[in-house]
KOLMIMAR-190263 format. One record per residue (C-alpha): residue in one letter; z, x, y; residue number from 1. Coordinates in pm, 1 decimal, padded with zeros to 6 digits. Each point is the difference from the previous one (the first is absolute). Layout:
<sites>
SITE resn       up     east    north resi
SITE    a        Z        X        Y  NUM
...
</sites>
This chain:
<sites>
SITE resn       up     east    north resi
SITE    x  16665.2  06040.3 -01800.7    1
SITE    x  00253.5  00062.1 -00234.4    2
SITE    x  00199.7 -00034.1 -00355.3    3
SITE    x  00265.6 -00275.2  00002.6    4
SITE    x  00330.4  00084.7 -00303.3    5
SITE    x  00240.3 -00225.4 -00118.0    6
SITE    x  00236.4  00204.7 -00218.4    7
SITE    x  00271.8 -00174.0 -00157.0    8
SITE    x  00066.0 -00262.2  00234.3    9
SITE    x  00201.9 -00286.1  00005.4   10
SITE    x  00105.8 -00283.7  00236.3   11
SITE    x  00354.0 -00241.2 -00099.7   12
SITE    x  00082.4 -00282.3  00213.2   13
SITE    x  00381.8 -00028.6 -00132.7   14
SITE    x -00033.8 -00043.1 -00344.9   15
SITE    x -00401.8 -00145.6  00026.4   16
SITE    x -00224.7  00312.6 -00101.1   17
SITE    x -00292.7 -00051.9  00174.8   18
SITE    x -00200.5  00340.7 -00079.9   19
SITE    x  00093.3  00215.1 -00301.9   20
SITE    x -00046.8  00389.9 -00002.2   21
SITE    x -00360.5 -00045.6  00070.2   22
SITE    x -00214.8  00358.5 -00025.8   23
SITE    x -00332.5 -00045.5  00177.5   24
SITE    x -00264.2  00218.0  00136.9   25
SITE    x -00244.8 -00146.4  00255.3   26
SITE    x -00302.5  00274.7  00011.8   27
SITE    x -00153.3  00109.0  00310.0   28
SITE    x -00274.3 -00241.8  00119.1   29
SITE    x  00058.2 -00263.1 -00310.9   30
SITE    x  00036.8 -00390.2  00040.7   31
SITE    x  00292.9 -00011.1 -00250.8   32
SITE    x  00134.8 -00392.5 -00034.7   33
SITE    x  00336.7 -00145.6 -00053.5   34
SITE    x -00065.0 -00276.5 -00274.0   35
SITE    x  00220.9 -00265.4 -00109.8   36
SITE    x  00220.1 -00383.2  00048.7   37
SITE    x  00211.4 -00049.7  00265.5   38
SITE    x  00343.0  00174.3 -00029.3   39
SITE    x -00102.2  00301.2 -00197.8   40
SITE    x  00029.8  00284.4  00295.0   41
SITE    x -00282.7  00039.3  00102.8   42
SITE    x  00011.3 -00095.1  00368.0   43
SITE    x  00357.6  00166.6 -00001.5   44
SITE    x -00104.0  00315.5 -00082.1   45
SITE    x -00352.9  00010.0  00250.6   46
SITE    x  00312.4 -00126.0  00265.0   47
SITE    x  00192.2  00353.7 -00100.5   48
SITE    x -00337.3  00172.1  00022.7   49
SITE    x -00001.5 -00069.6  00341.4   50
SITE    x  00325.8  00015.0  00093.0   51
SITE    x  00111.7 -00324.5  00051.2   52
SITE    x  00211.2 -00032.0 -00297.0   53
SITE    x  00238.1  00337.9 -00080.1   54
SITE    x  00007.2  00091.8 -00376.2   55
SITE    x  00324.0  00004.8 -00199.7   56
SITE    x -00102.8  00293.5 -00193.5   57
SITE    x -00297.9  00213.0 -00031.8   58
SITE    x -00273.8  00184.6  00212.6   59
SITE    x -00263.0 -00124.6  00234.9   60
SITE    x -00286.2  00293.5  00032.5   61
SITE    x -00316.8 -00055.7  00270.2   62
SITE    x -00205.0  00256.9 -00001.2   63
SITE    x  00256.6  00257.9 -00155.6   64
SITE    x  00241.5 -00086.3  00244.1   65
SITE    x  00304.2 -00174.3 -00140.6   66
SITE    x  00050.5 -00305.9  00273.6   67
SITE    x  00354.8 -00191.1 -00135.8   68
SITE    x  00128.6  00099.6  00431.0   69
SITE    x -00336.2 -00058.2  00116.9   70
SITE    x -00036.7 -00331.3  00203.2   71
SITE    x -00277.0 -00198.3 -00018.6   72
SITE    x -00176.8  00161.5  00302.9   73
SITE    x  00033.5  00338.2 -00126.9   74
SITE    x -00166.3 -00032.3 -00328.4   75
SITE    x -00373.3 -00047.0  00104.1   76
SITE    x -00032.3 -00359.8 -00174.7   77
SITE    x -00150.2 -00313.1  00060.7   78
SITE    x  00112.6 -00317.7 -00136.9   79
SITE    x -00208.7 -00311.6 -00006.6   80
SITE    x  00254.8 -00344.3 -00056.4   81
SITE    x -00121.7 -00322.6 -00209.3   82
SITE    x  00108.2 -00206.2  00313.2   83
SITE    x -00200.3  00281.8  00192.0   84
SITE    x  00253.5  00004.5  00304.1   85
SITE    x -00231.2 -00020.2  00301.4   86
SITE    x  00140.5 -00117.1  00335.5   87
SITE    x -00099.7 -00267.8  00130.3   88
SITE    x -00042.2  00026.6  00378.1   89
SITE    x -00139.6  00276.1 -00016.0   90
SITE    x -00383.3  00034.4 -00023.0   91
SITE    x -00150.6  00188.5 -00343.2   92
SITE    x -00079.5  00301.9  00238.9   93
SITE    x  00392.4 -00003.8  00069.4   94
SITE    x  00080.6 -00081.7 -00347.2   95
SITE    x -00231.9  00363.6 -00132.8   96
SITE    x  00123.8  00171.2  00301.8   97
SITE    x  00411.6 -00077.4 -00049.1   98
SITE    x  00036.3  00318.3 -00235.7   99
SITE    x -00212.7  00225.4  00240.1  100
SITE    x  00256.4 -00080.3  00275.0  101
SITE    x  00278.0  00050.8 -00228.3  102
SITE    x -00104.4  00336.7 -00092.2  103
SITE    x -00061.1  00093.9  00345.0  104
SITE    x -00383.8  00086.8 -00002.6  105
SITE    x -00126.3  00030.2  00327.7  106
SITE    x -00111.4 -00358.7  00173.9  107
SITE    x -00328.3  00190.4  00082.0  108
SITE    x -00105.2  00043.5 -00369.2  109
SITE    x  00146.9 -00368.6 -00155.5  110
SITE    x -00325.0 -00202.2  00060.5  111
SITE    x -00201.1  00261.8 -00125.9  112
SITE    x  00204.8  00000.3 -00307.4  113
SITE    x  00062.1 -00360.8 -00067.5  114
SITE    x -00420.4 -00107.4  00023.3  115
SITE    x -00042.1  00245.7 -00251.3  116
SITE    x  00280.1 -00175.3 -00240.3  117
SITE    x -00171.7 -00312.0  00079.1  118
SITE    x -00328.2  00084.7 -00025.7  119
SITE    x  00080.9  00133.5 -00382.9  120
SITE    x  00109.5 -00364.6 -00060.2  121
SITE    x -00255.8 -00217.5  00187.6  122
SITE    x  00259.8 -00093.2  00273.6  123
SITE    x -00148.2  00167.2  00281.8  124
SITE    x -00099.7 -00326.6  00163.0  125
SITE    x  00366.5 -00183.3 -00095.2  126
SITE    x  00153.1  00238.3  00233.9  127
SITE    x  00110.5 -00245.9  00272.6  128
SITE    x  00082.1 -00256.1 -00212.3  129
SITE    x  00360.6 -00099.0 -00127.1  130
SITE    x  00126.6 -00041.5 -00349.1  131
SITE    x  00039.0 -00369.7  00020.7  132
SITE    x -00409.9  00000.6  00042.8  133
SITE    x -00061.9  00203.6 -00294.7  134
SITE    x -00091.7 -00090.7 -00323.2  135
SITE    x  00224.0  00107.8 -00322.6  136
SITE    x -00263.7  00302.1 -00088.2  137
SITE    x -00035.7  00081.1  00387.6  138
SITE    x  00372.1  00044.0  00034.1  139
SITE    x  00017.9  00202.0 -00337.3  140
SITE    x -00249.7  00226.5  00125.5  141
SITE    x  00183.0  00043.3  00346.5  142
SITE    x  00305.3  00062.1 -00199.1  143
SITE    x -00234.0  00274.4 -00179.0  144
SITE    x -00123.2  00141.6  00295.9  145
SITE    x  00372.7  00043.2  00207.9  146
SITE    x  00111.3  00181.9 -00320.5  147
SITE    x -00344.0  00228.8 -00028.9  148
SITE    x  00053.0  00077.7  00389.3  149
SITE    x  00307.9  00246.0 -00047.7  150
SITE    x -00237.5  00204.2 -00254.6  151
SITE    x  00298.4 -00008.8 -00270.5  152
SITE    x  00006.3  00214.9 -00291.5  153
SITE    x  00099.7 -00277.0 -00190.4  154
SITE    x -00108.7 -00376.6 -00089.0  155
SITE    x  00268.9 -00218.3 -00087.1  156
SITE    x -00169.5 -00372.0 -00052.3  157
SITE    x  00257.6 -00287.0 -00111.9  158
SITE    x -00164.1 -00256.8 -00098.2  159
SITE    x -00264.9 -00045.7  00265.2  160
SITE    x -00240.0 -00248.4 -00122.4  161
SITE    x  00217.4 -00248.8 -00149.8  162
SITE    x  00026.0 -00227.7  00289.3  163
SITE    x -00439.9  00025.9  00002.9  164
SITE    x -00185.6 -00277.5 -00203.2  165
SITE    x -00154.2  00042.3 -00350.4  166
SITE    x -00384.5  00076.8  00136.5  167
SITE    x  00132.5  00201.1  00276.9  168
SITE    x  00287.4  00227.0 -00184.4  169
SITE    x -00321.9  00124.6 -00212.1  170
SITE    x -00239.5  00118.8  00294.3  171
SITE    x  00377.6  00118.2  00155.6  172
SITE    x  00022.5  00228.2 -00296.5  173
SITE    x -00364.8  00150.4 -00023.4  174
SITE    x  00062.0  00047.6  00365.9  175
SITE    x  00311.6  00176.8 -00042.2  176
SITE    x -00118.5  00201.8 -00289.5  177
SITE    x -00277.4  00101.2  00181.1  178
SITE    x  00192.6  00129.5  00311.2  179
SITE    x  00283.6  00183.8 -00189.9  180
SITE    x -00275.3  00203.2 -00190.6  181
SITE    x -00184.2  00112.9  00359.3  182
SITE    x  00300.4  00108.3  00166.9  183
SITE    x  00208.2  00176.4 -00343.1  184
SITE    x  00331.0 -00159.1  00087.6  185
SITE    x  00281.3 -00002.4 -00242.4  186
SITE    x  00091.6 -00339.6 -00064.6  187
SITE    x  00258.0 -00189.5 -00174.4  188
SITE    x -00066.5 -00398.0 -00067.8  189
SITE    x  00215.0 -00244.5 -00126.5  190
SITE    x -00072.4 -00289.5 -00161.7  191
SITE    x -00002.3 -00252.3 -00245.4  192
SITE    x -00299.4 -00106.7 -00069.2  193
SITE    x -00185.9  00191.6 -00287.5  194
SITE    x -00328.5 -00076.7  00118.6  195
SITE    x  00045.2  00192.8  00313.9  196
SITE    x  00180.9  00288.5 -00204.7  197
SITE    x -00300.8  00048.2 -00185.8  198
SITE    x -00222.1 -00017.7  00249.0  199
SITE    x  00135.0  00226.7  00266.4  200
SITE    x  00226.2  00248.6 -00167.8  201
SITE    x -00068.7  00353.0 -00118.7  202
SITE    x  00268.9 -00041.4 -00208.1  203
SITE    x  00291.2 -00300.6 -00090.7  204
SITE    x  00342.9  00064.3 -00009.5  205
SITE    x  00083.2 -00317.5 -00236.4  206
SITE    x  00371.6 -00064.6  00151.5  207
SITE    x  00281.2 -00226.8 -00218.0  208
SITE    x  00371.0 -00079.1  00112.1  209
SITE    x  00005.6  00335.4  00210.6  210
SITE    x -00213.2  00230.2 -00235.6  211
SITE    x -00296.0  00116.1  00012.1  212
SITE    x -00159.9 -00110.5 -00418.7  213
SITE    x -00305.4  00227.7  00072.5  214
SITE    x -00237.8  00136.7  00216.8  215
SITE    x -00342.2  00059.3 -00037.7  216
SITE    x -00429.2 -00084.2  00098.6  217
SITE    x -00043.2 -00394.0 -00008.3  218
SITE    x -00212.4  00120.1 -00329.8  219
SITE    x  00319.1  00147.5 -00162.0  220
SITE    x  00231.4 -00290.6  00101.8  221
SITE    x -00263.5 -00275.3 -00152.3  222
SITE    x -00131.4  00151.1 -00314.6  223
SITE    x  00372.7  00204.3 -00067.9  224
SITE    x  00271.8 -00199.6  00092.0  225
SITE    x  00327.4  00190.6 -00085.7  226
SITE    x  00199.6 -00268.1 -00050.0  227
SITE    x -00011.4 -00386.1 -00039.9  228
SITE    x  00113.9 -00071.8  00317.9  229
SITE    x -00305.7  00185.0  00138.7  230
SITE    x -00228.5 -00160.3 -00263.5  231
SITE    x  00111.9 -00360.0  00112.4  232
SITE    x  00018.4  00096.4  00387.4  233
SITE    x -00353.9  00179.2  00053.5  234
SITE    x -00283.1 -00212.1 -00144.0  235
SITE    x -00125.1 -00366.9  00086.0  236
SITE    x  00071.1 -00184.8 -00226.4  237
SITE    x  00251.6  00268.8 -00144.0  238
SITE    x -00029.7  00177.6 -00303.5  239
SITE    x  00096.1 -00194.7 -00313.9  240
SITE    x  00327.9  00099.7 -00162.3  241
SITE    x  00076.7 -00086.6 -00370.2  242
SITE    x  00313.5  00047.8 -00190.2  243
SITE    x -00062.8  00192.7 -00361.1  244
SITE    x  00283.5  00131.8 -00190.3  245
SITE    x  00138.6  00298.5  00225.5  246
SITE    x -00279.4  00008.8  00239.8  247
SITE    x -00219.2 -00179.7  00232.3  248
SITE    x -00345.0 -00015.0  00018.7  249
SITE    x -00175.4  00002.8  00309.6  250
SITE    x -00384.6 -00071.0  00064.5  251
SITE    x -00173.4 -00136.4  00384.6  252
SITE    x -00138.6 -00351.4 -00008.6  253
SITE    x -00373.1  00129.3  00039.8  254
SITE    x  00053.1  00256.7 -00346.8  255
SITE    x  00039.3 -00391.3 -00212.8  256
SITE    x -00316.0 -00149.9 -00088.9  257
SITE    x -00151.8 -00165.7 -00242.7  258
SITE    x -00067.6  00158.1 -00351.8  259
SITE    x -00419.4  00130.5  00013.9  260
SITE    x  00012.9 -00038.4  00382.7  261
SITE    x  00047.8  00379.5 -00003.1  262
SITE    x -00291.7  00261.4  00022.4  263
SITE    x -00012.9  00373.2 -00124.1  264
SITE    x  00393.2  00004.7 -00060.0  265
SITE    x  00225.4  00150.8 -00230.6  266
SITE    x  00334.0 -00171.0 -00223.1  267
SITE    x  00077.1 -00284.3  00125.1  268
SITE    x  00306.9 -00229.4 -00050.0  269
SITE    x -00021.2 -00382.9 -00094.3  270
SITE    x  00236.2 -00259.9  00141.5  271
SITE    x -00036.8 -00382.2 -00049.5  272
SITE    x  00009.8 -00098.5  00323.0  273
SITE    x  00089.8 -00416.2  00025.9  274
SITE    x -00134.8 -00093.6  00390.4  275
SITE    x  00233.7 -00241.6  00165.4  276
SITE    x -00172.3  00040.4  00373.4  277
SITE    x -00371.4  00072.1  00166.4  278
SITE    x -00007.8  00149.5  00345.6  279
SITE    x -00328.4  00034.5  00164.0  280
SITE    x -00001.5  00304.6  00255.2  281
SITE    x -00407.5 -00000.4  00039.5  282
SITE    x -00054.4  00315.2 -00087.7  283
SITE    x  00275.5  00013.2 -00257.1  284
SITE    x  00219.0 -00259.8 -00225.9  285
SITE    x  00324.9  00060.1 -00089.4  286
SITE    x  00117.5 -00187.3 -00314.7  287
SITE    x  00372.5 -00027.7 -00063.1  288
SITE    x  00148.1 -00069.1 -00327.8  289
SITE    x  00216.8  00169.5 -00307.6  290
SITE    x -00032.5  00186.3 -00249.1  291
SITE    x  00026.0 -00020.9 -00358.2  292
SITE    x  00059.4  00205.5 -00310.1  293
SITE    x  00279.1  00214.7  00022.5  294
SITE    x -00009.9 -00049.3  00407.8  295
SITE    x  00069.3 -00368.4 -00060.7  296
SITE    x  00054.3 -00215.2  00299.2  297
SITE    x  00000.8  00284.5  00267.4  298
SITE    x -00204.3 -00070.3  00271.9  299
SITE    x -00280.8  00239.5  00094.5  300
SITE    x -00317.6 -00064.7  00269.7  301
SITE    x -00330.7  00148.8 -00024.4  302
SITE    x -00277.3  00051.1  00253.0  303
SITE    x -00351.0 -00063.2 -00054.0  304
SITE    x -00261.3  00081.6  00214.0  305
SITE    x -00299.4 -00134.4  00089.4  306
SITE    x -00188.9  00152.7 -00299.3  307
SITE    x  00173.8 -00125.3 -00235.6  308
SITE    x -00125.5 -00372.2 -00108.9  309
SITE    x  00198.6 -00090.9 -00261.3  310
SITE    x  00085.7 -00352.5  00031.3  311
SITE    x  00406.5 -00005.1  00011.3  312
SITE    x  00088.5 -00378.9 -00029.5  313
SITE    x  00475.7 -00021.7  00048.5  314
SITE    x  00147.1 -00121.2 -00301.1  315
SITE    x -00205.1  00214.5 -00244.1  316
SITE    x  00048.7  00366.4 -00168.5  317
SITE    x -00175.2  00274.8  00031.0  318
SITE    x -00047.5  00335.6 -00136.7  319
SITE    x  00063.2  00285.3  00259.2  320
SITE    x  00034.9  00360.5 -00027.7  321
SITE    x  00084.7  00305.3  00195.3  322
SITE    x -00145.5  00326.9 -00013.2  323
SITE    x  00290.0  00198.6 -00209.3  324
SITE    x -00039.6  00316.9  00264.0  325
SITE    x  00100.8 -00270.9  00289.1  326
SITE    x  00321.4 -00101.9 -00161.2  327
SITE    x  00285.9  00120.2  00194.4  328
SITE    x  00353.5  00025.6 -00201.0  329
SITE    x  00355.1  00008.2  00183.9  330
SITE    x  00369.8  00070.9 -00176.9  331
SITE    x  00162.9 -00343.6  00027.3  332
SITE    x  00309.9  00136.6  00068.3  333
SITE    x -00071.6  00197.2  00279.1  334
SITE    x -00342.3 -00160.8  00104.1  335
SITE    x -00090.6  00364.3  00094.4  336
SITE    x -00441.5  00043.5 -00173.3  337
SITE    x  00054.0  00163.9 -00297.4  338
SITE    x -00289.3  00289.2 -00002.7  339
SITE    x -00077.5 -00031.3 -00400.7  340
SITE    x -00069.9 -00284.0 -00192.9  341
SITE    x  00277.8 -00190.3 -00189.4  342
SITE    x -00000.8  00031.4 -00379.2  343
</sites>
């Protein structure tokens, strides 16, 4: 195992800046994940992590050891592709055991080591078997498995389950949870998808246009979004965002509910809330719609579970409110949270 450190690095492409002085600190053991849209660095800077893309300034530490020289075969990392790079005449035995021949080991001791790789992933009996017979999950768990085989000190995931259906990129990600935790690897995931940043990481680094906009527990990012950008990106729906004076107030689609549908709660804030649209969800509803008041016309949503029976009919206002402690306030001209409430 081992600490991963980004400090101060940057990648240009010409005059493109793909990664921006980006200070990072992967702990030992931790699943830390990259979160954010396409083209904000994230897969750039897991690509200089592992030493296929040289930084244009800055420091690269593994395990104390500043790598920038290192090549990719010297730094003790494993790196798992979206597209999961298997090759395809060769057999998933092969496939596991292509790293162990590069490395050397002894031909002896490869079988030995590749069962166990595939045993931790379910594959034991896949072994003959080519990619091109494999189902999406099957092949992401050989790709898995090859990178497991050369005991790394390091995790490096990109992506890995996008190419996986809905159903199965959710058992994929208990599964992987599950097996990062047993064996205590450090691991670095990218992605874009919020729902498997919250479920699998330790921590979120919430990346924008080559920076990182914060880091923190999937608790942290939710419920304390530092700025707007992280407000609207984490959270489905997003949080809503409404323009007052020199500020914007923030509050999560399942905080807005109807006035006396709240229990054993402090001061609350009261919105007319005009509903333009019903979704039904089963367990949940979400109604869309705009405000009114001094919020006039700016659209918010709000979720409603299950418990909640107040008939909601579109075309028809409403009193909401929002407990006043779950209001969130950002500068306007900044969009950075602003820590104290706005006079």
């Amino acid at each position: 195992m081992a600490t991963v450190e980004t400090r101060g690095v940057k990648k240009y492409y010409g005059d493109v800046v793909a990664v921006d002085g980006v200070d990072l600190v992967t702990r030992d053991g931790e699943f830390l994940v990259l979160l954010g849209p396409s083209g904000c660095g994230k897969t750039t800077l897991l690509r200089m992590i592992a030493g296929f893309e040289t930084p244009t300034a800055g420091e690269l530490v593994i395990a104390g050891e500043v790598v920038n020289e290192l090549p990719p075969r010297a730094r003790k990392i494993a790196m798992v592709f979206q597209s999961y790079a298997l090759y395809p005449h060769m057999t998933v035995f092969k496939n596991i055991a292509f790293p162990l021949k590069a490395q050397q080991v002894a031909k002896a001791a490869i079988p030995q080591k590749v069962e166990w790789a595939a045993s931790l992933f379910g594959i034991g009996h896949l072994l003959h078997r080519k990619p091109r017979e494999l189902s999406g999950g099957e092949r992401q768990r050989v790709a898995l498995a090859r990178a497991l085989v050369r005991e790394p000190s390091v995790f490096l995931l990109d992506e890995p389950l996008s190419n996986l259906d809905a159903q199965l990129r959710a058992s994929a990600r208990d599964e992987l949870q599950q097996f990062q935790r047993r064996i205590g690897t450090t691991t670095i995931y990218v992605t874009h998808d919020q729902v498997e940043a919250m479920g699998l990481g330790d921590r979120i680094a919430v990346m924008r246009a080559g920076t990182v906009r914060q880091i923190g527990t999937p608790q942290e990012i939710y419920h304390e979004p530092a700025d707007t950008f992280v407000a609207r990106f984490v959270g489905s729906p997003p949080m809503n965002l409404v323009q007052h004076q020199n500020y914007v107030l923030g509050f999560r689609p399942e905080q807005f509910l109807p006035k006396g549908s709240q229990n054993g709660i402090g001061n609350v804030i009261n919105f007319p809330f005009r509903v333009t649209r019903v979704e039904y969800l089963g367990a949940d509803r979400l109604l869309y719609g705009t405000l009114g008041g001094a919020f006039t016309d700016q659209k918010v949503i709000a979720r409603l579970p299950s418990t909640v029976t107040v008939d909601i009919k579109p075309e028809t206002t409403y009193d909401f409110t929002v407990e006043d402690k779950e209001l969130k306030f950002f500068d306007k001209s900044t969009d950075l949270r602003i820590s104290a409430r706005p006079l």
